[in-house]
DSSP file (Angstrom, degrees, kcal/mol; ACC not computed):
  #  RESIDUE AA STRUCTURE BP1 BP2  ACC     N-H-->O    O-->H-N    N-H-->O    O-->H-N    TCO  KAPPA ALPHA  PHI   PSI    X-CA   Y-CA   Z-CA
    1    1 A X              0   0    0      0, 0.0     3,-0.1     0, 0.0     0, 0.0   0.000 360.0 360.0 360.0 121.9   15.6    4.1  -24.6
    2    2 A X        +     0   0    0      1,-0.3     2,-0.3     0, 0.0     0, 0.0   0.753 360.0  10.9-100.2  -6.9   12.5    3.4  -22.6
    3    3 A X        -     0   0    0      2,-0.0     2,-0.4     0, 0.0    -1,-0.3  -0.791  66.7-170.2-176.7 115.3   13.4    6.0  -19.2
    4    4 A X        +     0   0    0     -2,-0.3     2,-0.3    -3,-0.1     0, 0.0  -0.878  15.4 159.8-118.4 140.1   16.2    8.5  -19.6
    5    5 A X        -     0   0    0     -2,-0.4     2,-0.4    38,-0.0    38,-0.1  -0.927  31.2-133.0-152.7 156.2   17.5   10.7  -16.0
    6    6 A X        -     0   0    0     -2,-0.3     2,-0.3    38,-0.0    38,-0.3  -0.951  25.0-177.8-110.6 134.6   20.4   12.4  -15.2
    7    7 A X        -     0   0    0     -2,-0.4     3,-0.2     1,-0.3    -2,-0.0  -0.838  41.9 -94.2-124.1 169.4   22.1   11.9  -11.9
    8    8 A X  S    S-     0   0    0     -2,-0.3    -1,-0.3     1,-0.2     0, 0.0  -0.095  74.3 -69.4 -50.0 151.8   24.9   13.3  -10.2
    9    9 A X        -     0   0    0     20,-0.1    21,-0.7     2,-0.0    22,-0.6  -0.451  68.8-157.6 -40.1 129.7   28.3   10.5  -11.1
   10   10 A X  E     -A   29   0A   0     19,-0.3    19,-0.3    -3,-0.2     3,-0.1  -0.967  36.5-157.5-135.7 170.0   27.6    7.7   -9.3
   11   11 A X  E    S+     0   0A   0     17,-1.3     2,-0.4    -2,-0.4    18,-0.2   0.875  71.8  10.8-174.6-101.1   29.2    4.9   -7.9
   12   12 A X  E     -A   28   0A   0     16,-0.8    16,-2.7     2,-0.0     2,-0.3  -0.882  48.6-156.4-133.2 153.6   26.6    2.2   -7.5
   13   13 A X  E     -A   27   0A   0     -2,-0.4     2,-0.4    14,-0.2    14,-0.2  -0.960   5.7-171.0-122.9 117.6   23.2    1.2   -8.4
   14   14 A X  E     -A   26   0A   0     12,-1.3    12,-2.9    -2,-0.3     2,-0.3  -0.967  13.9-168.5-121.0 123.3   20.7   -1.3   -6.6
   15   15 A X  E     +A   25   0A   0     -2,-0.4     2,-0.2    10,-0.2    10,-0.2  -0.825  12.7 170.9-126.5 162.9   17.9   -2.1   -8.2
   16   16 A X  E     +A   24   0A   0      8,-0.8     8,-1.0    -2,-0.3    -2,-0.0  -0.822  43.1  31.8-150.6-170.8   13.9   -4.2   -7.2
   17   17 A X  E    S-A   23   0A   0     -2,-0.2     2,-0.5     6,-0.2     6,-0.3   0.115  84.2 -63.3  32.3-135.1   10.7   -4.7   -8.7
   18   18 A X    >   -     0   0    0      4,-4.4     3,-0.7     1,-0.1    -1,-0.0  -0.902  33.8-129.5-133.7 129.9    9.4   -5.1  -12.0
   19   19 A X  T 3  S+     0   0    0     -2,-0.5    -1,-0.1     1,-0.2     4,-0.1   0.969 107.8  41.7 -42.0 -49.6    9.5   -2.1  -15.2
   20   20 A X  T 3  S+     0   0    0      2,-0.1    -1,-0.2    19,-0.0     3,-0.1   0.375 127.3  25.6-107.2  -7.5    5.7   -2.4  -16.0
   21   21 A X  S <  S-     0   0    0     -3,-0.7     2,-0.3     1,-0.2    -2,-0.1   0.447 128.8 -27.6-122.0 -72.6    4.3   -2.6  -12.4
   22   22 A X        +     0   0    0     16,-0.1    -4,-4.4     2,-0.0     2,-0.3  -0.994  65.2 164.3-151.5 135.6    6.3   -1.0   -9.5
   23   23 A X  E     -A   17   0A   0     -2,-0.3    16,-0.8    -6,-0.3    -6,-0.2  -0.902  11.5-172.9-150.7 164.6   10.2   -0.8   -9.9
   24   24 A X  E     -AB  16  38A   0     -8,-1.0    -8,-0.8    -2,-0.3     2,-0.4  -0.735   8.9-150.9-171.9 120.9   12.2    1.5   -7.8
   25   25 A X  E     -AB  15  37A   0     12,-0.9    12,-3.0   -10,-0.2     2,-0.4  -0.904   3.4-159.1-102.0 137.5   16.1    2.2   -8.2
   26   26 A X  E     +AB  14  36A   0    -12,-2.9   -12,-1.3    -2,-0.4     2,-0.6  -0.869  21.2 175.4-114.4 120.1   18.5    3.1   -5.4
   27   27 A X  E     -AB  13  35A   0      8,-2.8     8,-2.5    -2,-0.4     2,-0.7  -0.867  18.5-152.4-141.4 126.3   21.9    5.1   -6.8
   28   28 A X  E     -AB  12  34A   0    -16,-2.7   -17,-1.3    -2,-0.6   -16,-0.8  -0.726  10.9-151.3 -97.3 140.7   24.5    6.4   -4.9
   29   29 A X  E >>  -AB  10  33A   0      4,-0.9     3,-2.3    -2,-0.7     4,-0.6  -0.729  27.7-116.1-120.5 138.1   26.3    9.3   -6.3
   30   30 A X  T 34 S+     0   0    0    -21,-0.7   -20,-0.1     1,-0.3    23,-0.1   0.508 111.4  84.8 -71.9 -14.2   30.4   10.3   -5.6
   31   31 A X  T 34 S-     0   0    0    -22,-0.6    -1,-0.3     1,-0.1     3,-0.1   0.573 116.3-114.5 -40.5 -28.7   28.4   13.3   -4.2
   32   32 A X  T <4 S+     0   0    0     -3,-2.3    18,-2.5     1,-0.3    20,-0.2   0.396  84.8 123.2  82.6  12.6   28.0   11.3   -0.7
   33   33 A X  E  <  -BC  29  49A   0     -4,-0.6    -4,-0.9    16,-0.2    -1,-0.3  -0.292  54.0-157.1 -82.7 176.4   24.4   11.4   -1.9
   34   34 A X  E     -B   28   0A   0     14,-0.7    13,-1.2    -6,-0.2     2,-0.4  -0.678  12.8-176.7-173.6 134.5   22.0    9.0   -2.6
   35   35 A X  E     -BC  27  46A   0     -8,-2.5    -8,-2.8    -2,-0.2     2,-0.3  -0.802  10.0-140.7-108.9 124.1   18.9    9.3   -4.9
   36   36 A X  E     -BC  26  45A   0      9,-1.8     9,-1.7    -2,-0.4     2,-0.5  -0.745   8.7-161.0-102.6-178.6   15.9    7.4   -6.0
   37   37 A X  E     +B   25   0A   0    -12,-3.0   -12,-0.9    -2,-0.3     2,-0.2  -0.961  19.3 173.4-105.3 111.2   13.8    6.6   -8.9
   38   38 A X  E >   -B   24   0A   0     -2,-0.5     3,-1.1   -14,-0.2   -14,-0.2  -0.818  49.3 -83.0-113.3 173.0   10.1    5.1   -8.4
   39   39 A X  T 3  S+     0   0    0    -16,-0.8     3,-0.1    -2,-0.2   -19,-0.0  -0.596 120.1  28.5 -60.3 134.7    7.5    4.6  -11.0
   40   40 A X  T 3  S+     0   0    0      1,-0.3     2,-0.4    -2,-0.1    -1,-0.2  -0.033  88.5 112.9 107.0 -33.8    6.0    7.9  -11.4
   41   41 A X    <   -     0   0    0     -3,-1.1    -1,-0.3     1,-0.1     3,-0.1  -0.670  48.8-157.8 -79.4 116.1    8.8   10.3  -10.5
   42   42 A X  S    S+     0   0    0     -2,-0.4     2,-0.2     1,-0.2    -1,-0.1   0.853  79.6  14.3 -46.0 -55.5   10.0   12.3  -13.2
   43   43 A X  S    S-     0   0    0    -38,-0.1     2,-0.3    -7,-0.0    -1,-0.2  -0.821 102.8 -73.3-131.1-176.2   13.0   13.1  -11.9
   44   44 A X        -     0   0    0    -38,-0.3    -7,-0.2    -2,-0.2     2,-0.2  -0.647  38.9-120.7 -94.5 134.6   15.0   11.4   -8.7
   45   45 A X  E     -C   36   0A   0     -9,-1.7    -9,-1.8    -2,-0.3     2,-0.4  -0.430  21.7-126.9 -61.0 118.1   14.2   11.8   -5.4
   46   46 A X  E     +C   35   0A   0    -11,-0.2   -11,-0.2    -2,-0.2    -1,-0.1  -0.513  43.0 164.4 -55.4 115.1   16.8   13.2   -3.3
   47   47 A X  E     +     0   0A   0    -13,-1.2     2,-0.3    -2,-0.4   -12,-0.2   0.679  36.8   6.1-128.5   9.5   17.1   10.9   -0.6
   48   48 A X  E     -     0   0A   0    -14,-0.2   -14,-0.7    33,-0.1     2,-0.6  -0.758  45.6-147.8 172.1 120.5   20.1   10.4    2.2
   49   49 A X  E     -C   33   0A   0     -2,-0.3   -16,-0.2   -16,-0.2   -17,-0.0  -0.746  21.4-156.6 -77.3  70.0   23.3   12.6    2.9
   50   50 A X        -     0   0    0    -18,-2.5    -2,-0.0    -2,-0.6     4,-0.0  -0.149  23.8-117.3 -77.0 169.2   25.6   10.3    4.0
   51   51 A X  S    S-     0   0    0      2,-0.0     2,-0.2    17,-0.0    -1,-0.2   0.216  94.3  -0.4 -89.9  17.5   28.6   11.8    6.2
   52   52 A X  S    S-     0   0    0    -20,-0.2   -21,-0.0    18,-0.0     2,-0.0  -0.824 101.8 -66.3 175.2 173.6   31.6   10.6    3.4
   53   53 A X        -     0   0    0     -2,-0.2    16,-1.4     1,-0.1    17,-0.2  -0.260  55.2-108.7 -73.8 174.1   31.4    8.8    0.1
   54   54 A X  E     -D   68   0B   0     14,-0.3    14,-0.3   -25,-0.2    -1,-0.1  -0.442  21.3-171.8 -87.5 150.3   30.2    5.1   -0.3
   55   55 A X  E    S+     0   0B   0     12,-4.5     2,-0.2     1,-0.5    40,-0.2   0.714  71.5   8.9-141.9 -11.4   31.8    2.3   -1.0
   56   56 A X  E     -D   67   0B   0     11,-1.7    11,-4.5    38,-0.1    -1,-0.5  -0.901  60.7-156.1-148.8 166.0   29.3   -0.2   -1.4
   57   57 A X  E     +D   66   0B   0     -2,-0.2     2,-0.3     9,-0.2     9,-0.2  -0.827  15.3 162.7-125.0 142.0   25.2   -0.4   -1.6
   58   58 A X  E     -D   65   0B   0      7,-1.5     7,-2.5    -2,-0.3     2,-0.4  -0.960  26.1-136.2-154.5 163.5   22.7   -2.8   -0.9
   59   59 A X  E     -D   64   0B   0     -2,-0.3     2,-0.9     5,-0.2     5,-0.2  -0.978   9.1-175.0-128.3 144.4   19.2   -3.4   -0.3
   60   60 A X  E >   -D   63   0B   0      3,-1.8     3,-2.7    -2,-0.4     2,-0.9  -0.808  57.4 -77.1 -98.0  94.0   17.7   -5.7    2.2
   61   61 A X  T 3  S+     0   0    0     -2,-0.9     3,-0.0     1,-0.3    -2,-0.0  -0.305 122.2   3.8  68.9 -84.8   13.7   -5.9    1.8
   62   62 A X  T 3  S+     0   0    0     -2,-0.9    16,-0.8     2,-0.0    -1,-0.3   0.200 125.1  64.8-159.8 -31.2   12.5   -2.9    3.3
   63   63 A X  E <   -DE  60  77B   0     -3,-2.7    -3,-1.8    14,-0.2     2,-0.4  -0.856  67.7-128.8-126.3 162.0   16.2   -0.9    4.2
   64   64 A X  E     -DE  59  76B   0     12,-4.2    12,-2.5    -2,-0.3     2,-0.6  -0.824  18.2-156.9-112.3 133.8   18.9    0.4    2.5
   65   65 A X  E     +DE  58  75B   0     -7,-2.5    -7,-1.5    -2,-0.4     2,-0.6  -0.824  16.7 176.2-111.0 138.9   22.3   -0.8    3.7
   66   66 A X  E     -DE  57  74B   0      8,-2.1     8,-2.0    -2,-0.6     2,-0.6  -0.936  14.5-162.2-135.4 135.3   25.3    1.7    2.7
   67   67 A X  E     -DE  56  73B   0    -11,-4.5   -12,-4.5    -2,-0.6   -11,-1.7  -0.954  19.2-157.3-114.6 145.1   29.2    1.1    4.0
   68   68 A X  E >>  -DE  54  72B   0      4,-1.5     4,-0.9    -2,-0.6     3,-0.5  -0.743  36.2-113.9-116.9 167.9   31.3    4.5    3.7
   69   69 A X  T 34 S+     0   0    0    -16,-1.4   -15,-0.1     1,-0.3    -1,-0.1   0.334 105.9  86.3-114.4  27.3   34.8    4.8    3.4
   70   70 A X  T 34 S-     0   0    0    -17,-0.2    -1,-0.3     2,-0.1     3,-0.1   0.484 116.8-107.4 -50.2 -13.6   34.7    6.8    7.5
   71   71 A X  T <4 S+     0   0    0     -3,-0.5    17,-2.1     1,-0.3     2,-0.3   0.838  87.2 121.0  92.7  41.7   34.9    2.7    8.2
   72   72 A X  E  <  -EF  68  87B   0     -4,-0.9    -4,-1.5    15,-0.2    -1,-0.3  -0.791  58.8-137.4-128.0 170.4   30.8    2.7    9.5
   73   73 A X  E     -E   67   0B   0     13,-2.5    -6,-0.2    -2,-0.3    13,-0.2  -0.930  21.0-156.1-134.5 109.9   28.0    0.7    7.9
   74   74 A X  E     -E   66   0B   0     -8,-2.0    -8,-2.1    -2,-0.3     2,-0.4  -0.264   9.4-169.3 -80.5 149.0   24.9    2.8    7.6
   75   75 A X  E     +EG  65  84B   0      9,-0.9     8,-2.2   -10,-0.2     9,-1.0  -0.824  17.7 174.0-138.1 118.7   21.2    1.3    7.4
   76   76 A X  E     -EG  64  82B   0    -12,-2.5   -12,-4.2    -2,-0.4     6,-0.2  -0.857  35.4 -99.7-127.5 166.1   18.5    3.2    6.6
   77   77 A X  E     -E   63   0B   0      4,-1.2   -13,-0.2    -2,-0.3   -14,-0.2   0.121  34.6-120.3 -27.7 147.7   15.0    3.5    5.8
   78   78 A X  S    S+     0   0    0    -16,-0.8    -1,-0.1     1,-0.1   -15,-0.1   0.397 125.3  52.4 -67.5   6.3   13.6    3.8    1.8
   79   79 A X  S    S-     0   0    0      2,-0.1    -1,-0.1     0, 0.0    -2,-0.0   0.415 132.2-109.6-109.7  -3.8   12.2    7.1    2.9
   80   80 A X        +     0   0    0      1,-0.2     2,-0.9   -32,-0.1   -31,-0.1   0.550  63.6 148.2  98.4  -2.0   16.0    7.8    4.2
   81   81 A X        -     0   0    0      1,-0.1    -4,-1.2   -33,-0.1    -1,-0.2  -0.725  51.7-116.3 -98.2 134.8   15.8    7.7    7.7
   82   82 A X  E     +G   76   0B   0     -2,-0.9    -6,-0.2    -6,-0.2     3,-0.1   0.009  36.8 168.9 -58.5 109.7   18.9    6.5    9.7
   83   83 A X  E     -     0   0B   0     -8,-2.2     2,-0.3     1,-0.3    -7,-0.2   0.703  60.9 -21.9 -92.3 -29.0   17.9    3.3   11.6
   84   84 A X  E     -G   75   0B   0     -9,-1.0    -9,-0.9     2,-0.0     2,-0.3  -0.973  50.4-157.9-175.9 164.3   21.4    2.3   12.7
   85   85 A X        -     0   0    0     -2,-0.3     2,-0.2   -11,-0.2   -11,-0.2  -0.947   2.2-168.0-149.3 176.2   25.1    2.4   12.3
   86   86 A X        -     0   0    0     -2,-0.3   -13,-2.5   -13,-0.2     2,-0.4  -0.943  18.0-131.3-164.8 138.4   28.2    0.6   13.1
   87   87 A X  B     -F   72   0B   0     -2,-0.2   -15,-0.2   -15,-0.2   -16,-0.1  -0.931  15.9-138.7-131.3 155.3   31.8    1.3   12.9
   88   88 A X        -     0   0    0    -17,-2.1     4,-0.1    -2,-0.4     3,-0.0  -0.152  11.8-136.8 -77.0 149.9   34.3   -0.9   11.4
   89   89 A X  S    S+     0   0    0      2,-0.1     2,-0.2    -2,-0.0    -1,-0.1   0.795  90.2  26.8 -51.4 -51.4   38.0   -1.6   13.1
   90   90 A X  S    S-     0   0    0      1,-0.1    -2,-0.1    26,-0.1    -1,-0.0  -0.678 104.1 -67.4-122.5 175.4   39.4   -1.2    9.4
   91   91 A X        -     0   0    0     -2,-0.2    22,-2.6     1,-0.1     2,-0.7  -0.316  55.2-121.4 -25.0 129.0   39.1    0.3    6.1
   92   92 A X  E     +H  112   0C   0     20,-0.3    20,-0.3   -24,-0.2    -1,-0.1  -0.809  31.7 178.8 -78.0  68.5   35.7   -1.4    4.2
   93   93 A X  E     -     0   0C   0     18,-0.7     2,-0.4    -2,-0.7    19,-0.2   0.383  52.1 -14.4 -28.2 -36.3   36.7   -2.9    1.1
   94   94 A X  E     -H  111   0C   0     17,-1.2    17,-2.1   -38,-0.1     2,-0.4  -0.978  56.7-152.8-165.4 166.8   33.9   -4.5   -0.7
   95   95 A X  E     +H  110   0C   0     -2,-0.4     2,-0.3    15,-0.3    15,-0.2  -0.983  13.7 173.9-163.9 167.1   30.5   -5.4    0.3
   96   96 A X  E     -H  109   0C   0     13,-2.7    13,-2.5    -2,-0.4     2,-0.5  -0.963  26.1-113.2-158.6 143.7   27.8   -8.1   -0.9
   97   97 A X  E     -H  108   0C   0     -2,-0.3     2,-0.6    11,-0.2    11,-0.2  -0.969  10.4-153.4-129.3 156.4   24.7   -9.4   -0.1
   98   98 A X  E     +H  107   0C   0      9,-3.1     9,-0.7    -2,-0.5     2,-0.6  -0.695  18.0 172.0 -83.1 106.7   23.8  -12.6    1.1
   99   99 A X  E     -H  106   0C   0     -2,-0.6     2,-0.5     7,-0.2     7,-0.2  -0.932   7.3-177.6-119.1 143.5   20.3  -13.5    0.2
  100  100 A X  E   > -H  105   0C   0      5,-0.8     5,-2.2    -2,-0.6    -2,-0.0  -0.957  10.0-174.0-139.3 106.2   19.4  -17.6    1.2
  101  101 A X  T   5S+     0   0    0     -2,-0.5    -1,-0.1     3,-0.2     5,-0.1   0.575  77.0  58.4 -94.7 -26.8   15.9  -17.5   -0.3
  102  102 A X  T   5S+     0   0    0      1,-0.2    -1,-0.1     3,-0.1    -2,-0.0   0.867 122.0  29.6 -89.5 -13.5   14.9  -21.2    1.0
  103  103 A X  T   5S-     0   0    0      2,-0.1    -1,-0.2     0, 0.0    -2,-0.1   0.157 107.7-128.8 -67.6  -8.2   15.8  -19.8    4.8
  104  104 A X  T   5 +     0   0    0      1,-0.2     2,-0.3    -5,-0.0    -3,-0.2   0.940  54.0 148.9   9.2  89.2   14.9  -16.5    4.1
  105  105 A X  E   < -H  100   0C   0     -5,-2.2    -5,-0.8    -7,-0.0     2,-0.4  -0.986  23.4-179.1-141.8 110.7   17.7  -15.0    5.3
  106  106 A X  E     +H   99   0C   0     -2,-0.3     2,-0.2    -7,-0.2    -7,-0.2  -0.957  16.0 148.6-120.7 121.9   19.5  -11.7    4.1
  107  107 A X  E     -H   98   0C   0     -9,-0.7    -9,-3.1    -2,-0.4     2,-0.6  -0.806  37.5-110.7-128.4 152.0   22.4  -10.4    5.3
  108  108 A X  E     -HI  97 120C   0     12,-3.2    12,-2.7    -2,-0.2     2,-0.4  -0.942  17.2-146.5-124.2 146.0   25.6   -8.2    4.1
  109  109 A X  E     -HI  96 119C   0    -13,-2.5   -13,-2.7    -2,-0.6     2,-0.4  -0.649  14.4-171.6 -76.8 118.7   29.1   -9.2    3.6
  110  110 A X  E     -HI  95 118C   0      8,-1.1     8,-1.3    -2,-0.4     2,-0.4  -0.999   7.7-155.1-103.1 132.7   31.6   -6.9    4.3
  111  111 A X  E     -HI  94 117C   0    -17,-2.1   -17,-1.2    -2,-0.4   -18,-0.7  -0.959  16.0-144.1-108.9 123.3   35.3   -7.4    3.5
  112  112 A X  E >   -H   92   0C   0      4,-2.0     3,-1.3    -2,-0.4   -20,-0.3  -0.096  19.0-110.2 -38.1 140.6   38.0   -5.6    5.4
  113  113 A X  T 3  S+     0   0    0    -22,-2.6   -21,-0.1     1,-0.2    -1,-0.1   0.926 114.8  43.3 -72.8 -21.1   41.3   -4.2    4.7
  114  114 A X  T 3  S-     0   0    0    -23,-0.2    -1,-0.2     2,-0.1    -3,-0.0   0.182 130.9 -78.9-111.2  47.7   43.3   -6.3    6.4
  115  115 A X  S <  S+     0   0    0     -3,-1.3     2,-0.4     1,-0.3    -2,-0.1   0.098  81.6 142.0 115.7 -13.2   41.5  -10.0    5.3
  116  116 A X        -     0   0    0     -5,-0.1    -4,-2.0     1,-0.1     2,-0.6  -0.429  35.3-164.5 -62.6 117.2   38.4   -9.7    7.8
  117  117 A X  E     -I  111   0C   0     -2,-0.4    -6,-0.2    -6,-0.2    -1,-0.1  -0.892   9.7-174.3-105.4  93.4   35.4  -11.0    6.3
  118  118 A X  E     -I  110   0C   0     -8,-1.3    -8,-1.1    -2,-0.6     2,-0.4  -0.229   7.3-165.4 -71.0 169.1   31.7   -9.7    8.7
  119  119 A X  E     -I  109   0C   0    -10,-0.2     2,-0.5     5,-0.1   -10,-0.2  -0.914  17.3-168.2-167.3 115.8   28.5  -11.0    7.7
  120  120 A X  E     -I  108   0C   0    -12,-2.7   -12,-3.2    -2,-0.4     2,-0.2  -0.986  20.1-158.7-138.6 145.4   25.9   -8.9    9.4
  121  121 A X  S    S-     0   0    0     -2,-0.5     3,-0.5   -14,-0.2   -14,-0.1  -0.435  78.6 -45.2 -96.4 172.3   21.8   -9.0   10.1
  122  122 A X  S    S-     0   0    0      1,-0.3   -14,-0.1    -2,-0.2   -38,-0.0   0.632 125.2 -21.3 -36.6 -97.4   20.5   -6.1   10.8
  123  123 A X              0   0    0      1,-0.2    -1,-0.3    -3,-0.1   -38,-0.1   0.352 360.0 360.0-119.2  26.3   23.0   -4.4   13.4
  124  124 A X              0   0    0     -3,-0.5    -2,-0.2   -38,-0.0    -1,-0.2   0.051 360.0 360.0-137.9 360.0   25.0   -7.6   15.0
């Protein structure tokens, strides 16, 4: 075991960088929390209260993308503050990101409850 923490249950885990230079894990917890980890931190940072639980996480570059199961899709900061939100017609069934690295273009997939597939850049 090279880095042992305890979180809250959670749900899903997003992870960037590298172990041995700068690494930083994003994990949302059945709490309606969500916490990180950075190099350096002992324990995990409390970081964003979302207003119901999640049902899926991503991260885009620089923002954290969260869909909850109020129907909205959340984007926030890494330090946790709310940059935008959007709410859904239907239930939010899975969610994915698109990353096209020779366009460099990232986006998330959302899938709907009744078949609707969205693909959104930041908030359109």
């Amino acid at each position: 075991i090279i880095r042992r923490c305890l979180f809250p249950v959670f749900q899903f885990l997003c992870t960037s960088g590298l172990f041995d230079v700068e690494f930083r894990i994003i994990v949302s917890c059945r709490d309606g929390n969500i916490y990180t980890l950075r190099k350096g931190l002992k324990s995990p940072k409390h970081c964003i209260e979302l207003t119901s639980q999640p049902v899926g996480l991503e991260k885009l570059d620089k923002t954290i993308a969260v869909g909850c199961m109020d129907r909205t899709l959340n984007c926030y900061t890494l330090k946790g503050k709310k940059m935008w939100s959007v709410t859904m017609p239907e239930d939010i069934m899975a969610m994915a990101l698109m990353d096209h690295k020779a366009k460099g273009f990232k986006a998330v997939i959302l899938s709907l409850a009744l078949g609707e597939v969205r693909l959104y850049k930041d908030r359109h």
